[in-house]
Each structure stands twice: as structure tokens, then as C-alpha cells.
C-alpha positions in Angstrom: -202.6 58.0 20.9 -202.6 61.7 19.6 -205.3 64.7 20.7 -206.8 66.1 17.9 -204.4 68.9 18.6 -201.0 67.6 18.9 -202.0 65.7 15.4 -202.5 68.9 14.1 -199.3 70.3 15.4 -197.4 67.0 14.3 -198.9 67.2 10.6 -197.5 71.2 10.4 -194.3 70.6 11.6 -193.8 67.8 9.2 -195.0 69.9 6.4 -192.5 72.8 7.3 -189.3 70.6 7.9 -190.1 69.0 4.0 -190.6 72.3 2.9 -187.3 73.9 4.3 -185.9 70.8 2.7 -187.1 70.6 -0.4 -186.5 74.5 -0.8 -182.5 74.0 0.1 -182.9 70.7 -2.3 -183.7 72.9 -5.2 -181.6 76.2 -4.5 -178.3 73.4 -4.1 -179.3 71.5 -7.7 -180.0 74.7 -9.4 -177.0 76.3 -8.6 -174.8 73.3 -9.2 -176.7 73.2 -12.2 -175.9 77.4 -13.0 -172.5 76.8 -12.6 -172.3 74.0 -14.9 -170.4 74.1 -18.4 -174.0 73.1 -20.3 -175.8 76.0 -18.1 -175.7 78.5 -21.1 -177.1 76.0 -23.3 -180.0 74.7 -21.3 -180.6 78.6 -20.8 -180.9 79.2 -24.5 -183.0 76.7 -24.7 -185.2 78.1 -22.0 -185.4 80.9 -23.7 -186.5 80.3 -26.8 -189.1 77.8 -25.6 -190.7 80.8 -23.8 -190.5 82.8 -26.7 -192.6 80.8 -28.4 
């Protein structure tokens, strides 16, 4: 059984490792995603729907 504290400590360090993950998740997809042929379409797209 856990202490209140090592709990504690347990919860944060699982936060951290999905957040490190998740952060190098995303960066990876977007840039595959950049340097993909459709990237100037999707872009355009982007850019108009915040146009409007």
C-alpha cells in the first residue's frame, strides 16, 4: 500500500511522462503532416475558416 505522499508523487510523475509524450506525439504528426504534399491545402483551409 501507498502513503498519501508517494501516491501523490506517483500521480505527478505519471502526469509528466503522458505529457512529455503526448507533446512529442503531436510535434512528430504535425510535422509529418507540414511536410506533406496536402499541407498547403489543409493550410488554406485553415485560413479561411479563421477568417471567417
Amino acid at each position: 500500500m501507498m502513503t498519501p505522499q508517494q501516491l501523490t508523487e506517483y500521480k505527478a510523475a505519471c502526469k509528466r511522462i503522458q505529457e512529455i509524450y503526448s507533446y512529442d506525439y503531436f510535434n512528430e504528426e504535425l510535422e509529418a503532416l507540414m511536410r506533406s504534399p496536402q499541407w498547403s491545402i489543409i493550410y488554406d483551409q485553415l485560413t479561411k475558416m479563421n477568417e471567417e
